[in-house]
C-alpha positions as CSV (number, residue, x, y, z in Angstrom):
1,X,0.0,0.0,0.0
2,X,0.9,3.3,-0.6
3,X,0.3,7.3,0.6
4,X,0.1,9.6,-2.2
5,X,1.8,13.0,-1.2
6,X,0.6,16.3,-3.3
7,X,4.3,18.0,-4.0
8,X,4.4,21.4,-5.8
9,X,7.7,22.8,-4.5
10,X,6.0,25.0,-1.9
11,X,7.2,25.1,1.9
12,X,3.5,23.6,2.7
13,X,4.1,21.0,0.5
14,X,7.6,20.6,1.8
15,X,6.1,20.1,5.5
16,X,3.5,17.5,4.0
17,X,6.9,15.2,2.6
18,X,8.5,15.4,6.1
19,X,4.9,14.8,7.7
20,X,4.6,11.8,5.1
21,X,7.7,10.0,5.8
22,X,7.6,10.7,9.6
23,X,4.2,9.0,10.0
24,X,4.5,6.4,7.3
25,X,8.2,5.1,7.6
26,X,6.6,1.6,6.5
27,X,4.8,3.2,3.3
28,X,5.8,3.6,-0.4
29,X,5.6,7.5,-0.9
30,X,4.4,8.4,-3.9
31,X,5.4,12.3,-4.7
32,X,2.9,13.7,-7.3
33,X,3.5,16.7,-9.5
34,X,0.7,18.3,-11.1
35,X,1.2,21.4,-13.8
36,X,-1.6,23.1,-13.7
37,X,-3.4,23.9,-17.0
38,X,-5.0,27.1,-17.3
39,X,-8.4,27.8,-16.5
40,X,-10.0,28.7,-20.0
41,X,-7.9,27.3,-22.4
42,X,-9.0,25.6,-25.2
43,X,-8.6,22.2,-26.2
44,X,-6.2,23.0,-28.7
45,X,-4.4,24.8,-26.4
46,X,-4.4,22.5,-23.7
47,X,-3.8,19.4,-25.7
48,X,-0.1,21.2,-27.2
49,X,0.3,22.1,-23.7
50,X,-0.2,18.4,-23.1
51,X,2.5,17.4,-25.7
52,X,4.9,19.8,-24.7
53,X,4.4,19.2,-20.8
54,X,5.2,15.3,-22.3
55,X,8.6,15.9,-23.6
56,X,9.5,17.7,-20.4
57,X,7.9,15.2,-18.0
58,X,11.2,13.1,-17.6
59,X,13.3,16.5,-16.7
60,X,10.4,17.5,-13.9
61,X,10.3,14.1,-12.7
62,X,14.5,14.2,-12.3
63,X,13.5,17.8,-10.7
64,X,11.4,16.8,-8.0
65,X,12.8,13.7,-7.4
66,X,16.4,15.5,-6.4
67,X,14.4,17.9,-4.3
68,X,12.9,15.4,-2.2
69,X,15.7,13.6,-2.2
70,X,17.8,17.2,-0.6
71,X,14.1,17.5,1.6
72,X,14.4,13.5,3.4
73,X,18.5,14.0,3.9
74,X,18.5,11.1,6.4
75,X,15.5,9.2,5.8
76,X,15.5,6.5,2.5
77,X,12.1,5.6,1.9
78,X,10.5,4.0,-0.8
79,X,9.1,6.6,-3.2
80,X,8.6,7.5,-7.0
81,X,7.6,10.5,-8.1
82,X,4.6,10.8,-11.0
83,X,3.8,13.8,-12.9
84,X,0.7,15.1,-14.4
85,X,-0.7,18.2,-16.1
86,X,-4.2,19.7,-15.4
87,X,-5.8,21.1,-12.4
88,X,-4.4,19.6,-9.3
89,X,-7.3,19.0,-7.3
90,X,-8.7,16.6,-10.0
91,X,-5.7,15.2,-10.8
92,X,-4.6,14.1,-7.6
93,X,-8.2,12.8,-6.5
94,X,-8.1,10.8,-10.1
95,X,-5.1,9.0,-9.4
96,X,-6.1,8.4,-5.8
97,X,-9.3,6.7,-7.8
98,X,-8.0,5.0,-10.3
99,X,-4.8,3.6,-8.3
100,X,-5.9,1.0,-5.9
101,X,-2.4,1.0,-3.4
102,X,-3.4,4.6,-2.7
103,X,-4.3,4.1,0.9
104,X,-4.0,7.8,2.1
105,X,-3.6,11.4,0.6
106,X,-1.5,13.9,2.2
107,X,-1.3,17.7,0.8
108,X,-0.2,21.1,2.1
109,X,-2.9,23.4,3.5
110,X,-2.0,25.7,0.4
111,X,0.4,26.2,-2.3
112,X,2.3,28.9,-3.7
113,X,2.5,32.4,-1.6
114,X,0.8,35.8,-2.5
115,X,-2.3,36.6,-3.9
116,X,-2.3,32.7,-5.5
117,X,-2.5,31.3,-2.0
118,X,-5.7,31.7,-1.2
119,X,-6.7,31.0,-4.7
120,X,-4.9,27.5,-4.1
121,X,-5.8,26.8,-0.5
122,X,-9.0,25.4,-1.7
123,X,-7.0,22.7,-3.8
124,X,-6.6,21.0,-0.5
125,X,-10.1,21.8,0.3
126,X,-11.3,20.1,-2.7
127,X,-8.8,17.0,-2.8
128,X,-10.5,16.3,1.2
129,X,-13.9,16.5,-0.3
130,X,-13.8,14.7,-3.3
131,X,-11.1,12.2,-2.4
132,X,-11.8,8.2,-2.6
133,X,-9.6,7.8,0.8
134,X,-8.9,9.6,3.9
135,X,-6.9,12.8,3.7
136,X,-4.1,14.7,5.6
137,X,-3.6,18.0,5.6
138,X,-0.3,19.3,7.0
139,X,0.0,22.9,8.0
């Protein structure tokens, strides 16, 4: 079984890796990376977005991977790191869904700072309603 941890690069997202391996030292982690799409673009749009985000997908994944690697210094867990593009919320609840060692979720109370973070404090708000398993959210 495994806990799916939302990981944008933020310090709340940072908190919710520690929190992650802390609590679930037995788990696979898996360290999802969601580029968000924006909101009103059209399929077209969205679907180059798609094939571009595709041929970059390998150098995000290295990315994230070597900054959660820096972030768990100490710690070796199990974990793999995933990459998707659209809007987070759905994306993470969808792979909760359609991944059946997804046990747990856990995601940062927010995500970027500035005006954005209130914007993308209800990312975690949506992910705990609409999610197929329990949900932590680490502050």
């Amino acid at each position: 079984m495994a806990i799916l941890v939302a990981y944008d690069g933020s310090l709340p997202a940072q908190k919710a890796v520690e929190y992650a391996v802390r609590e679930h030292p037995d788990k696979e982690l898996i360290f999802l990376r969601v580029a968000e799409a924006a909101n009103g673009s059209l399929e077209a749009g969205f679907n180059l977005l798609k094939e571009q985000f595709t041929e970059e997908r390998e150098e995000i994944s290295d990315r994230v991977q070597a900054e959660v690697t820096d972030l768990l210094e100490e710690s070796d867990p199990e974990f793999t790191v995933e990459v998707s593009v659209g809007k987070p919320a759905r994306e993470i609840v969808e792979y909760a869904e359609e991944n059946d060692e997804v046990e747990g979720i856990v995601v940062g109370s927010h995500g970027r700072d500035g005006v954005s973070r209130v914007l993308l404090g209800s990312v975690a708000e949506k992910i705990v309603r609409r999610a197929p398993c329990p949900v932590t959210v680490v502050r």
